[in-house]
DSSP file (Angstrom, degrees, kcal/mol; ACC not computed):
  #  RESIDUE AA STRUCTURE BP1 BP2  ACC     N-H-->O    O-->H-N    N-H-->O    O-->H-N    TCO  KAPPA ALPHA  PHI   PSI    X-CA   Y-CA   Z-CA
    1    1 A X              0   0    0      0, 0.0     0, 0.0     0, 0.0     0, 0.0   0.000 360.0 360.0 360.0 124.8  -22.8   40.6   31.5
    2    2 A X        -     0   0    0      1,-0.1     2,-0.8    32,-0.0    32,-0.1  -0.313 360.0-117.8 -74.0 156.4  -24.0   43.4   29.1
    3    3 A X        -     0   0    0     30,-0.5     2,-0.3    33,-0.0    30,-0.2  -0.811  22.5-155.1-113.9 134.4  -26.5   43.2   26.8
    4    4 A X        -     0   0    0     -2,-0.8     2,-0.3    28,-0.1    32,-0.3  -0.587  11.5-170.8 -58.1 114.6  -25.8   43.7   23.2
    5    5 A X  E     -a   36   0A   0     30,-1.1    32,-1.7    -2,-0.3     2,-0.3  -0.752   8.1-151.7-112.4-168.3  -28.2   44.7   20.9
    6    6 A X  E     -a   37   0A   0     -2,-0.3     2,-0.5    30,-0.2    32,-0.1  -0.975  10.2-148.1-152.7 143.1  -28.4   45.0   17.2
    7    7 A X        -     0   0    0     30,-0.9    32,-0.5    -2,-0.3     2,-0.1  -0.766  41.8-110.6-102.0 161.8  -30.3   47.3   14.8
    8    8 A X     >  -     0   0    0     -2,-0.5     4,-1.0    30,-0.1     3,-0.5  -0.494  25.6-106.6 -87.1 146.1  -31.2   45.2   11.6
    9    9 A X  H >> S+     0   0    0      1,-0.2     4,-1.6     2,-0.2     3,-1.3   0.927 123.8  52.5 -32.9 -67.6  -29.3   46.0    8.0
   10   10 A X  H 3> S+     0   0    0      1,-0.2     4,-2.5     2,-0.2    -1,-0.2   0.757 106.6  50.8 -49.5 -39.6  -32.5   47.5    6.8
   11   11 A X  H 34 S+     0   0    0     -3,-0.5     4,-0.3     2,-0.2    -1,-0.2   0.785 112.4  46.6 -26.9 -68.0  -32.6   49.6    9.8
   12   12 A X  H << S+     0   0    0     -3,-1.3     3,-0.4    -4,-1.0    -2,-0.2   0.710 111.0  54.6  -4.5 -73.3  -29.1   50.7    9.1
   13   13 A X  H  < S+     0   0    0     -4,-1.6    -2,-0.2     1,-0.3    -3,-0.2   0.916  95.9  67.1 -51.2 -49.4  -30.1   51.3    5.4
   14   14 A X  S  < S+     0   0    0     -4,-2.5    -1,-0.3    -5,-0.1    -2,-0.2   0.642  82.8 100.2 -46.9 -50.8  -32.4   53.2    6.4
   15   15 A X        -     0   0    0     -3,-0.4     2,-0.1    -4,-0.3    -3,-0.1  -0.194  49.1-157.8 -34.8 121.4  -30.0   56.0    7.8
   16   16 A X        -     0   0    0      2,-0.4     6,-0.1     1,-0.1     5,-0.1  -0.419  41.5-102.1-107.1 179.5  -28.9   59.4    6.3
   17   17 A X  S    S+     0   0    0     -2,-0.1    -1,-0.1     4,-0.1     5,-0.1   0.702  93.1 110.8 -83.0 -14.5  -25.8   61.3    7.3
   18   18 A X        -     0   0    0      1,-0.2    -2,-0.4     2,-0.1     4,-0.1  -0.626  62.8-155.3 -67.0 130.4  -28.3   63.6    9.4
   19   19 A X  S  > S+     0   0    0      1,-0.2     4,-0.9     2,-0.2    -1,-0.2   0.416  86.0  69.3-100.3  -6.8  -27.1   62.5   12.6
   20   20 A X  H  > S+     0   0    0      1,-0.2     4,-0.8     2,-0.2    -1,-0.2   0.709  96.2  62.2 -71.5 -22.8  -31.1   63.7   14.3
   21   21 A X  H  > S+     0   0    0      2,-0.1     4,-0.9    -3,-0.1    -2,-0.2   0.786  94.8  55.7 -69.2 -21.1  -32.1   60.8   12.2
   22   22 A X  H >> S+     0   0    0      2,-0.2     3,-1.2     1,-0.1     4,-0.9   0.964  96.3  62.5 -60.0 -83.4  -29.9   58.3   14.3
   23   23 A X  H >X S+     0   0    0     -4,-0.9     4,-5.1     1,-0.3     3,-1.4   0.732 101.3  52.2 -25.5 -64.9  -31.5   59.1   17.7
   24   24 A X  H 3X S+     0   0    0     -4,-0.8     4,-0.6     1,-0.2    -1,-0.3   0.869 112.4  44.6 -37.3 -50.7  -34.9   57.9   16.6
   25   25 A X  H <X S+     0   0    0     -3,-1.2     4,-0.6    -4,-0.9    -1,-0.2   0.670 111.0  52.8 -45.3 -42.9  -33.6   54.7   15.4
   26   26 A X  H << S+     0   0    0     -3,-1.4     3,-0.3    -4,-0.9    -1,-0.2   0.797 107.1  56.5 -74.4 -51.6  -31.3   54.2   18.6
   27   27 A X  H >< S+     0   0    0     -4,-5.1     3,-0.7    -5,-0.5    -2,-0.3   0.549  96.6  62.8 -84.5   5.9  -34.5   54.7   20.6
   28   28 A X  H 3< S+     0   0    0     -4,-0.6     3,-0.3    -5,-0.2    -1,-0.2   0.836 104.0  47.7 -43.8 -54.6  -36.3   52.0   18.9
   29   29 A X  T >< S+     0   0    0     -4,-0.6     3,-1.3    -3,-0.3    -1,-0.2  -0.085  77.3 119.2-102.3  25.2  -34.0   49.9   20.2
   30   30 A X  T <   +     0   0    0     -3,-0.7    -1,-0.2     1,-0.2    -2,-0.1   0.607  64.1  76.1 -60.2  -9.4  -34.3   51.5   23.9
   31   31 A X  T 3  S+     0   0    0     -3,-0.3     2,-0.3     2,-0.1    -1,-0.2   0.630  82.0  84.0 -98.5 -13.2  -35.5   48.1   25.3
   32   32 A X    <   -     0   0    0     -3,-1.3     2,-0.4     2,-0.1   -28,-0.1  -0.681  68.7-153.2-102.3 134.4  -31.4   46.9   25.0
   33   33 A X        +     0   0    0     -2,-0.3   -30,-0.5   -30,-0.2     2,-0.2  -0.992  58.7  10.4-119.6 146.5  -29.3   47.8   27.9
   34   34 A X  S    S+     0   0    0     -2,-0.4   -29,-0.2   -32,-0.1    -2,-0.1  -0.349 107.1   1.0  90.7 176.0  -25.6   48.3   27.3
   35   35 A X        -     0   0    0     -2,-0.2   -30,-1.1   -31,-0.1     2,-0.3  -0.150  55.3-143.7 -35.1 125.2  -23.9   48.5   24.1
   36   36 A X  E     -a    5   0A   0    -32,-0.3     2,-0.4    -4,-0.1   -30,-0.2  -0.723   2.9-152.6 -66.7 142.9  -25.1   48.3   20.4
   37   37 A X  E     -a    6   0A   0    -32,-1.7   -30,-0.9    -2,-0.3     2,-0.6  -0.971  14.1-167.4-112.5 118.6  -23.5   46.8   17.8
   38   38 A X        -     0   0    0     -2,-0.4     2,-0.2   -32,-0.1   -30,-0.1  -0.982   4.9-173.2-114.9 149.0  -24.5   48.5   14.2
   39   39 A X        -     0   0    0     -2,-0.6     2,-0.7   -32,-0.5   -27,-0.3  -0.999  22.3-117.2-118.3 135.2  -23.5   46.7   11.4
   40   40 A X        -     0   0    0     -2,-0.2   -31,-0.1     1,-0.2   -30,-0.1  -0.370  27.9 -93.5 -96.1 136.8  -23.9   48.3    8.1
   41   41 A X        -     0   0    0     -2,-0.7    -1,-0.2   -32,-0.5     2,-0.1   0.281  39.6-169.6 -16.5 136.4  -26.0   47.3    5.2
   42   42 A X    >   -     0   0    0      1,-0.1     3,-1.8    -3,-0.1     4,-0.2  -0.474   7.4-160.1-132.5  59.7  -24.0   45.2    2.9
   43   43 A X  T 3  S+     0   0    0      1,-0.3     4,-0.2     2,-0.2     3,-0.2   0.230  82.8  60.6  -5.8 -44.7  -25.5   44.5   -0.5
   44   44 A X  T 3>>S+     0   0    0      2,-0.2     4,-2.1     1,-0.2     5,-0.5   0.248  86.4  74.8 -93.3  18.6  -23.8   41.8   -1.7
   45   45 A X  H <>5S+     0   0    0     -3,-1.8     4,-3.0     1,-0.2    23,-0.4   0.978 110.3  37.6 -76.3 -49.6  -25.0   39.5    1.2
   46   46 A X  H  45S+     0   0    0      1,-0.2    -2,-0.2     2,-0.2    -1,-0.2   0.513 124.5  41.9 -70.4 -22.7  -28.3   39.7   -0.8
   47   47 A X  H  45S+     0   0    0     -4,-0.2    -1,-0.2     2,-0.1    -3,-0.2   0.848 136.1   4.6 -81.6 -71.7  -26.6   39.6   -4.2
   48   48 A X  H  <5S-     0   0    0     -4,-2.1    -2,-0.2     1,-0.3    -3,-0.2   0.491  95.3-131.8-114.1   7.6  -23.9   37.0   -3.7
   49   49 A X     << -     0   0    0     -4,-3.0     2,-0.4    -5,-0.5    -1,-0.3  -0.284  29.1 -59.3  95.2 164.4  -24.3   35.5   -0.3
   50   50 A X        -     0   0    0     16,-2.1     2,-0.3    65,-0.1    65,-0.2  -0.901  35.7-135.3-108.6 149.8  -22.2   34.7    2.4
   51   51 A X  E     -B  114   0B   0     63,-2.4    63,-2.5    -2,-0.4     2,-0.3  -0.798  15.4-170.1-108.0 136.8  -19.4   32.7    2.5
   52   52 A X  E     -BC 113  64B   0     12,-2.7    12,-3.8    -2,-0.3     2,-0.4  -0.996   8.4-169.3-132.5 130.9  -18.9   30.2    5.5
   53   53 A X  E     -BC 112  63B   0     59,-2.1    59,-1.1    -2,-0.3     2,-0.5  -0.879  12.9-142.5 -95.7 129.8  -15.3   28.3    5.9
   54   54 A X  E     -BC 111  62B   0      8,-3.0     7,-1.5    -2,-0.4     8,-1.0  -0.936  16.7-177.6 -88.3  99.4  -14.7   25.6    8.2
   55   55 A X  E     -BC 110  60B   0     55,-2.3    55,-1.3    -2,-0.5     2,-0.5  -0.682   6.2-171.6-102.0 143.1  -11.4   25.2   10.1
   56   56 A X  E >  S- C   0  59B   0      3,-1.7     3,-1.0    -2,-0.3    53,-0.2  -0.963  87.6 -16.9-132.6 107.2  -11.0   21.9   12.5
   57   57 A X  T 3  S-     0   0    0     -2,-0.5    51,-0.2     1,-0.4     3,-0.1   0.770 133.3 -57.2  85.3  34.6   -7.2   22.8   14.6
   58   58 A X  T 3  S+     0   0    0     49,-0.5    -1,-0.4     1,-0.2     2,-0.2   0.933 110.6 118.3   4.5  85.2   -6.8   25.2   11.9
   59   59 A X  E <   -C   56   0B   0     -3,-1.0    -3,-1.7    -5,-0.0     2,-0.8  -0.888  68.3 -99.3-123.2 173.5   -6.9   23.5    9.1
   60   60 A X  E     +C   55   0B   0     -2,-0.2    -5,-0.2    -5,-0.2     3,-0.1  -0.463  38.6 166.4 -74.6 111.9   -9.4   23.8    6.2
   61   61 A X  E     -     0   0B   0     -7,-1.5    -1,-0.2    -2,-0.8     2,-0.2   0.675  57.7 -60.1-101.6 -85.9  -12.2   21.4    6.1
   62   62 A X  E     -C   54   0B   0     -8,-1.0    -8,-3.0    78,-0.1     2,-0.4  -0.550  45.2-143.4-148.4-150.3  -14.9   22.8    3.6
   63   63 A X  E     -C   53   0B   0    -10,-0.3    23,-1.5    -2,-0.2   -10,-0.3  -0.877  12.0-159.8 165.3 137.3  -17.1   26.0    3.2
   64   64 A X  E     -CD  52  85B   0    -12,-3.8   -12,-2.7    -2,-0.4     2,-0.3  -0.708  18.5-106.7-116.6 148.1  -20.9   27.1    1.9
   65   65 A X        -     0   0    0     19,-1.6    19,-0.3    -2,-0.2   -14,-0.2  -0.599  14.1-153.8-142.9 128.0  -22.7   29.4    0.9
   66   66 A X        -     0   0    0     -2,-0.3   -16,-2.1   -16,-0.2     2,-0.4   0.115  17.3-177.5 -53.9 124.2  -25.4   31.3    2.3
   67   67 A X  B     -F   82   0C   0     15,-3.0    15,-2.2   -18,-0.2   -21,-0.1  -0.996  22.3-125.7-126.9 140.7  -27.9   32.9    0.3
   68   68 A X        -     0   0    0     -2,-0.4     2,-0.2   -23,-0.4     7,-0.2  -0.219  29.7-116.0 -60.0 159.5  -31.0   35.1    1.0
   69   69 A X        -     0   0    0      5,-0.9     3,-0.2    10,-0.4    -1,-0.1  -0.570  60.9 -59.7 -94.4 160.8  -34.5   34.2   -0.2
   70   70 A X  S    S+     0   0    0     -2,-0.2    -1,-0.1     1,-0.2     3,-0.1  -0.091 125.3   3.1 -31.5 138.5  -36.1   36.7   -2.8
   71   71 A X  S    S+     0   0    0      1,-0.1     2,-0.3    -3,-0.1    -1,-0.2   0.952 113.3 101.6  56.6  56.8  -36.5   40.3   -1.3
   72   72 A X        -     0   0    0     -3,-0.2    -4,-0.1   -26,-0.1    -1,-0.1  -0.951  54.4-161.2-153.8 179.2  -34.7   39.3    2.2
   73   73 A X        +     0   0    0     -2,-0.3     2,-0.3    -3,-0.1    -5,-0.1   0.518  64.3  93.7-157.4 -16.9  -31.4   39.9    3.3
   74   74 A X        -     0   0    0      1,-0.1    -5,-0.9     5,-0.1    -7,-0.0  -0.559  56.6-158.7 -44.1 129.4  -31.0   37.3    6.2
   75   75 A X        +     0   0    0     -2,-0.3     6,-0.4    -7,-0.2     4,-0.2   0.508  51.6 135.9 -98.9 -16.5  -29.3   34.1    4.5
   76   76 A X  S > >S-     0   0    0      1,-0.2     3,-2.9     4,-0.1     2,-0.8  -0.310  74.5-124.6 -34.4 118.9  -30.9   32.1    7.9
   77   77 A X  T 3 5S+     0   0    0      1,-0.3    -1,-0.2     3,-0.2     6,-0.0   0.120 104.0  57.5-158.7 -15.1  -32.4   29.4    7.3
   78   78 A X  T 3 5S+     0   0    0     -2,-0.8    -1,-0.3     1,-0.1    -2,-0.1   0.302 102.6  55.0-103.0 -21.0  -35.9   31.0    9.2
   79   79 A X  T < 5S-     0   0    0     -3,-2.9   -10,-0.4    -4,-0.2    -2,-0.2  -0.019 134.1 -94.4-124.1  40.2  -36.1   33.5    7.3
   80   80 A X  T   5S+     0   0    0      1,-0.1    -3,-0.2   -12,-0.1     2,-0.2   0.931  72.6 149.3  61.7  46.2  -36.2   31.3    3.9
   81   81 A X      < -     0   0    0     -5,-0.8   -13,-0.2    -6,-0.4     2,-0.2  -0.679  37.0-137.0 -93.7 170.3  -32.0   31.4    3.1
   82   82 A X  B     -F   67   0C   0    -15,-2.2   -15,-3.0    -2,-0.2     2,-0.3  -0.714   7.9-141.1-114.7 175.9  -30.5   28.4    1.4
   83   83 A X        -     0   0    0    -17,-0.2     2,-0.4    -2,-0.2   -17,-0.1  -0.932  19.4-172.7-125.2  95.7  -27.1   26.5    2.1
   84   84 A X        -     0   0    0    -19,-0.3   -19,-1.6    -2,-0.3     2,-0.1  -0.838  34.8-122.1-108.7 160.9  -24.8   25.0   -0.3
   85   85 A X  B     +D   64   0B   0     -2,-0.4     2,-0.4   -21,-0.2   -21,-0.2  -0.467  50.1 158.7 -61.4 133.1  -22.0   23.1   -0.6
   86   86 A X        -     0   0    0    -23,-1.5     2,-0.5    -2,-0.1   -23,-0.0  -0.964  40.2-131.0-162.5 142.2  -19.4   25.5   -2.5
   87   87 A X        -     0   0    0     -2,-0.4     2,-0.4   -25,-0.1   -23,-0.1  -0.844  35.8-125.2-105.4 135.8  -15.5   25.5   -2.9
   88   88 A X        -     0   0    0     -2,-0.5    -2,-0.0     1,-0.1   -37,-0.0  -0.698  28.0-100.5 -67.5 118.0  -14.2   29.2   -2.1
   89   89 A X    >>  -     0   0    0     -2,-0.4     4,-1.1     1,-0.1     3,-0.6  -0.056  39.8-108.1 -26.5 147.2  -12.0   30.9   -4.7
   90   90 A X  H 3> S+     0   0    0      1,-0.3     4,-1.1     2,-0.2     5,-0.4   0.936 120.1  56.6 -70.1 -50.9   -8.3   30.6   -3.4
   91   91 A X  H 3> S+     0   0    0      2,-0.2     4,-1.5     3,-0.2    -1,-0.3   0.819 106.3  50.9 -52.4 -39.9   -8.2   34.7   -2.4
   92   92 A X  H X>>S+     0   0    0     -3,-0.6     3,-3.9     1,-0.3     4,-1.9   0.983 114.5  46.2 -72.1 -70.6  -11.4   34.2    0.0
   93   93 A X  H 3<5S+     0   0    0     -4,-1.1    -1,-0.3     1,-0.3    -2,-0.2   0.728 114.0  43.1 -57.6  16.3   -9.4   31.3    1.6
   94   94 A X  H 3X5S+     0   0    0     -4,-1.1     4,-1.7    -3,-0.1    -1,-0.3   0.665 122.0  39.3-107.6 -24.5   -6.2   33.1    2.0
   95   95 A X  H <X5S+     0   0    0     -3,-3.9     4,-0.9    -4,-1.5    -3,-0.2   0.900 119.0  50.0-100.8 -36.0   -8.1   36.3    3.3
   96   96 A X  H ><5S+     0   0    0     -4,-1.9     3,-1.0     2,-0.2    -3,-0.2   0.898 116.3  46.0 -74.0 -53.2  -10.5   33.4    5.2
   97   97 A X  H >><S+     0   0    0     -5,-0.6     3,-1.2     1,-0.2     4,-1.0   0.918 106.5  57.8 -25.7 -77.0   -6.8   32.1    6.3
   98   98 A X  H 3< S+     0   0    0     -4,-1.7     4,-0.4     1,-0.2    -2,-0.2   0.461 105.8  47.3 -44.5 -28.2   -5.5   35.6    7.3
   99   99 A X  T << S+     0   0    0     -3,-1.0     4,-0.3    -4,-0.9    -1,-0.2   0.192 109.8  46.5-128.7  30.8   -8.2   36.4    9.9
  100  100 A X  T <4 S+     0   0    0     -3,-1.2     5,-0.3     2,-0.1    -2,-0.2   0.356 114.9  49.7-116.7  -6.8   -8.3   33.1   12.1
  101  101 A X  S >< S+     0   0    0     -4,-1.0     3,-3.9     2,-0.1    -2,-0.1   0.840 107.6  60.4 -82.0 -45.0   -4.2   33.3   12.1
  102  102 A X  T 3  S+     0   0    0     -4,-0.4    -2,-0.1     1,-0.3    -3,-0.1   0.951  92.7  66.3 -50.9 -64.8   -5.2   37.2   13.2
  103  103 A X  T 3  S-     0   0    0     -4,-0.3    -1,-0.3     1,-0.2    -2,-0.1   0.601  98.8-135.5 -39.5  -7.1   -7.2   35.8   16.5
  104  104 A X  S <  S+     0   0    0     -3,-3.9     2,-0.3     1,-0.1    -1,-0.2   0.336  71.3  83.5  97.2 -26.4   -4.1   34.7   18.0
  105  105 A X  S    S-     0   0    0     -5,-0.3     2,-0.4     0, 0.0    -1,-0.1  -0.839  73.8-126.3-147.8 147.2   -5.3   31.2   19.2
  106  106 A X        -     0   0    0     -2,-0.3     2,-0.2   -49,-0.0    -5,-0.0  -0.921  38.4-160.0-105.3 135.7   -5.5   27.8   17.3
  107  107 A X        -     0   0    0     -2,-0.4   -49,-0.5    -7,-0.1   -50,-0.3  -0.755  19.6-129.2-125.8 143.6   -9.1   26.8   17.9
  108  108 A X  S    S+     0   0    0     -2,-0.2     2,-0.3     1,-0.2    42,-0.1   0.535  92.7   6.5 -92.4   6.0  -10.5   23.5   17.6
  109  109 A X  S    S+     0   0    0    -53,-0.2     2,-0.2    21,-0.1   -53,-0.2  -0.825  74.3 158.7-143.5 141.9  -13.1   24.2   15.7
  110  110 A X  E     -B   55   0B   0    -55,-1.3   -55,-2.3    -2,-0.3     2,-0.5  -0.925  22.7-154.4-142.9 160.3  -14.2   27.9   13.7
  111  111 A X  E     -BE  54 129B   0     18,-1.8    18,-6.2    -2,-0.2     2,-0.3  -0.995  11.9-156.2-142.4 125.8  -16.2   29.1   10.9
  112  112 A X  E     -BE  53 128B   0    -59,-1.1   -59,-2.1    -2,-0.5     2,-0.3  -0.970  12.2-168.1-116.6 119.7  -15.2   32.2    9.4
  113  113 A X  E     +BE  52 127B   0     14,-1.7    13,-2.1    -2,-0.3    14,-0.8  -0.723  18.9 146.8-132.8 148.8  -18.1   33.9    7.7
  114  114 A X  E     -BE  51 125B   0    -63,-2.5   -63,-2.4    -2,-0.3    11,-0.2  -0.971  38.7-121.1-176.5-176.2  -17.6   37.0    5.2
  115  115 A X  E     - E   0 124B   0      9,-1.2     9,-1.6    -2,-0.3     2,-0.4  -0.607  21.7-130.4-134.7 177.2  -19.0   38.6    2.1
  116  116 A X  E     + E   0 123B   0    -67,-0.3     2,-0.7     7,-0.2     7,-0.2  -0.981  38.4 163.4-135.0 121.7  -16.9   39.3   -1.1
  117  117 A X  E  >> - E   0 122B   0      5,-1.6     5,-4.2    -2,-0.4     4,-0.8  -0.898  31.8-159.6-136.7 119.3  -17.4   43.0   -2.2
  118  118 A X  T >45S+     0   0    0     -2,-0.7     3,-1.6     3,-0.2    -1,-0.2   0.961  92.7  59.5 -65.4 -44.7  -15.4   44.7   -4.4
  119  119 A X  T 345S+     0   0    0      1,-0.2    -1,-0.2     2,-0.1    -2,-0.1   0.954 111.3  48.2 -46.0 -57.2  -16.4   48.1   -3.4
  120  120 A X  T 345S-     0   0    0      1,-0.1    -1,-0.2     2,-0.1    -2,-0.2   0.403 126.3 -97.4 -37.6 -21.8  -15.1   47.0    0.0
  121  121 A X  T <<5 -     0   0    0     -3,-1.6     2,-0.4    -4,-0.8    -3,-0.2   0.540  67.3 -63.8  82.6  29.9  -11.9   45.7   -1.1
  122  122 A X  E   <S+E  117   0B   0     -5,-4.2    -5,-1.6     2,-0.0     2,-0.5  -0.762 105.3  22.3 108.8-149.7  -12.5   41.8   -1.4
  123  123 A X  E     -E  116   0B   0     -2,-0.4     2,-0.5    -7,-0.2    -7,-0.2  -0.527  61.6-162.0 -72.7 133.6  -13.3   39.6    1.5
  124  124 A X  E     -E  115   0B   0     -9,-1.6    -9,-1.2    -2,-0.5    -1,-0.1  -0.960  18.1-127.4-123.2  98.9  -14.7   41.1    4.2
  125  125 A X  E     +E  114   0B   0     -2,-0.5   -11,-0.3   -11,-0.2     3,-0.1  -0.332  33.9 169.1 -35.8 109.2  -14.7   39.2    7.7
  126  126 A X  E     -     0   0B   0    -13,-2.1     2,-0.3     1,-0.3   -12,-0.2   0.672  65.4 -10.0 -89.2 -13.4  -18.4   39.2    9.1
  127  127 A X  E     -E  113   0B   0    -14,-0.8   -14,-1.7     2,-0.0     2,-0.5  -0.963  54.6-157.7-159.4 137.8  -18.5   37.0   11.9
  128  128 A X  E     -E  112   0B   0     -2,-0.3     2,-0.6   -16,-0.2   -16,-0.2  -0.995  27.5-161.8-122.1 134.9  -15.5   34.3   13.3
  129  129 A X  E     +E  111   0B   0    -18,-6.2   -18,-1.8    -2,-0.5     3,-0.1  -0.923  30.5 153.4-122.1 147.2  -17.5   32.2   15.1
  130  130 A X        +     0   0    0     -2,-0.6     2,-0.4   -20,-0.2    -1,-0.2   0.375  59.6  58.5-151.4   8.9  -15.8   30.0   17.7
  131  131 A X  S    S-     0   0    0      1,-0.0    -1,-0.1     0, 0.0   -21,-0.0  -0.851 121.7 -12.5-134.5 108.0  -18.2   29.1   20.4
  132  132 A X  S    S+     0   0    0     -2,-0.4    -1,-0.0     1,-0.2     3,-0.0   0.819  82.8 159.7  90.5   9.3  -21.5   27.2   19.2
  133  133 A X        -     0   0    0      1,-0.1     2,-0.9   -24,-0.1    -1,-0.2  -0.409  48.9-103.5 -81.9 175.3  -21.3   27.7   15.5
  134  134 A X        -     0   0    0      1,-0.2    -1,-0.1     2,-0.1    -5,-0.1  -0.738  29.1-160.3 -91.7 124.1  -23.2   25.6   13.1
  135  135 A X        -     0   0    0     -2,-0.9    -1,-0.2   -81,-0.0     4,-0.1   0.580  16.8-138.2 -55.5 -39.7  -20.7   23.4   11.7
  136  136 A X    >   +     0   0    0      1,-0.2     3,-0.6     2,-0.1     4,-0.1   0.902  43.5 159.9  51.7  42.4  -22.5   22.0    8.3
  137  137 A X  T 3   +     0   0    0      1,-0.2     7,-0.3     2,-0.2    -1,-0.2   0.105  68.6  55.3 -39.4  -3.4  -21.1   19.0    9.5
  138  138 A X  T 3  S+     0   0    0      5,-0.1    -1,-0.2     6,-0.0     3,-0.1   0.055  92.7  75.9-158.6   1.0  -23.9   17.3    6.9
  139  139 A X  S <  S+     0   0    0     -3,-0.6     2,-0.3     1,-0.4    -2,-0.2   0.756 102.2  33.7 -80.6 -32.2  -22.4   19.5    4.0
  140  140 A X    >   -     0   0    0     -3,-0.1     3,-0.5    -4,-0.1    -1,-0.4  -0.973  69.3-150.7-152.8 135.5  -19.4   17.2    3.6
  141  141 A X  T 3  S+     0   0    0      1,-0.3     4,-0.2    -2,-0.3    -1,-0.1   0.351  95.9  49.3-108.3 -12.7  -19.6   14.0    4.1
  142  142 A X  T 3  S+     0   0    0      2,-0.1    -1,-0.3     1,-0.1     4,-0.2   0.070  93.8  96.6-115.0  20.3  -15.8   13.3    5.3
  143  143 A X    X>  +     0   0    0     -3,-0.5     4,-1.5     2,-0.2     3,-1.4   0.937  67.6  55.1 -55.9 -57.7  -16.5   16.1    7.5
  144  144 A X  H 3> S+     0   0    0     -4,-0.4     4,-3.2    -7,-0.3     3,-0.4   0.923 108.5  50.4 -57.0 -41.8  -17.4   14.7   10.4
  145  145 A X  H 34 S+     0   0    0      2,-0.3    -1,-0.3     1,-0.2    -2,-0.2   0.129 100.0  60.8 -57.7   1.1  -14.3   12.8   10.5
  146  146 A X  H <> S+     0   0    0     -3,-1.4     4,-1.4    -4,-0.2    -1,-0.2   0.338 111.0  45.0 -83.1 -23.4  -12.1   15.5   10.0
  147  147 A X  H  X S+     0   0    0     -4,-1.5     4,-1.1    -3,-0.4    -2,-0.3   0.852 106.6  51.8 -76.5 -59.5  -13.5   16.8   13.2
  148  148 A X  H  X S+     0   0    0     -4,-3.2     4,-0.9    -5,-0.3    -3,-0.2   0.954 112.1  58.1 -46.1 -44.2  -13.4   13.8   15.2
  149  149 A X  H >> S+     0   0    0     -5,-0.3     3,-2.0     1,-0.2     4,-1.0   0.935 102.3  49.3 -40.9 -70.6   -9.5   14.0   13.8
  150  150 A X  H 3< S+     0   0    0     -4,-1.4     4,-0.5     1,-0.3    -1,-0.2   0.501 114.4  47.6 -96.6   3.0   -8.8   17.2   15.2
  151  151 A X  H 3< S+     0   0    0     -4,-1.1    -1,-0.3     2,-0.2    -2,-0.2   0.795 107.3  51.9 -95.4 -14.0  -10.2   16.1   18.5
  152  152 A X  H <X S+     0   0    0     -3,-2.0     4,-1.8    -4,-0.9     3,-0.3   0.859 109.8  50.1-106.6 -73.2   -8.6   13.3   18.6
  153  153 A X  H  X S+     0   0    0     -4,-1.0     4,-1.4     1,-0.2    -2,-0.2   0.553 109.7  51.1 -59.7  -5.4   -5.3   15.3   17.9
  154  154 A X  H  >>S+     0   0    0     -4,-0.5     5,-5.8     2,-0.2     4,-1.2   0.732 105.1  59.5 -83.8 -38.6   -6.1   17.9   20.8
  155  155 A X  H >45S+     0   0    0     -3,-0.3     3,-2.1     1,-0.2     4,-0.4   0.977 112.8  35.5 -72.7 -72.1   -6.6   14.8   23.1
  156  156 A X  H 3<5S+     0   0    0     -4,-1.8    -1,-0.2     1,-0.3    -2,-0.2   0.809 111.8  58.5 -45.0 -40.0   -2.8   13.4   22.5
  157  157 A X  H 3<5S-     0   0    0     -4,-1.4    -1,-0.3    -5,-0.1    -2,-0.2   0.700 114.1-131.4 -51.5 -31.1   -1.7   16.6   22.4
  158  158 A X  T <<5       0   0    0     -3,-2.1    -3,-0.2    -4,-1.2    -2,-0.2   0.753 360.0 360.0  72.8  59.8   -3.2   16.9   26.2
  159  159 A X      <       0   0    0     -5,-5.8    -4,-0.2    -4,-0.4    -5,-0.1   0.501 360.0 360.0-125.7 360.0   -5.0   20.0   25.5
């Protein structure tokens, strides 16, 4: 299995179109064998947060949102982000919609995580997470039971 590593937003930010400034940056990160992943500096995760959606069998169960603590740009929960309970404007859940129908596969559980940026065009997929995400089962209180449901339908279904 390769290993992925990742240079940090700031990291990222930190980059000019002089492509001798890349190399240094790249070799920071010498310690990673295989592929990098950059992702680039986003602004409005620090501005407005991230949005996390919850699908059980695809359907919609609820959805948060992540904010960074003062001067930070990780919304994690380690590096002082908060979590709240928040209902998505309809476009982020149609766009939110639009890219777990795009994976192909109806999944019994996913959390579809994005930013909303205008420069960007709108919602912007950052992560679909579909093995091991946190769930924020403890966000919505008929959550857990919308989950147990769609396990429950998987099991009669025999998948």
């Amino acid at each position: 299995m390769a290993t992925i590593g990742f240079l940090t937003s700031r990291e990222l930010a930190d980059l000019t179109d002089d492509d001798r400034l890349v190399v240094p940056h790249l070799a920071r990160a010498s310690h990673v064998e295989g592929a990098l992943i950059l992702q680039p500096y986003v602004e409005e995760v620090e501005t407005d947060g991230e949005w996390s959606l919850l699908f059980y069998d695809g359907v919609y169960s609820h959805a948060l949102k992540k904010r960074a603590a003062k001067d930070e740009f990780r919304v994690h929960a380690e590096w002082g982000g908060t979590v709240e309970r928040a209902t998505p404007p309809d476009a982020v859940l149609a766009d939110a919609r639009r890219a777990l129908e795009a994976a192909g596969e109806k999944f019994l559980y996913a959390r579809v995580d994005g930013i909303v940026s205008a420069r960007l065009g709108g919602f912007c997929l950052t992560e679909l997470e579909v093995v091991e995400p946190e769930l924020f089962l403890r966000m919505d209180e008929r959550a857990p039971a919308r989950f147990a449901e769609a396990i429950v339908k998987r099991l009669e279904r025999g998948e």
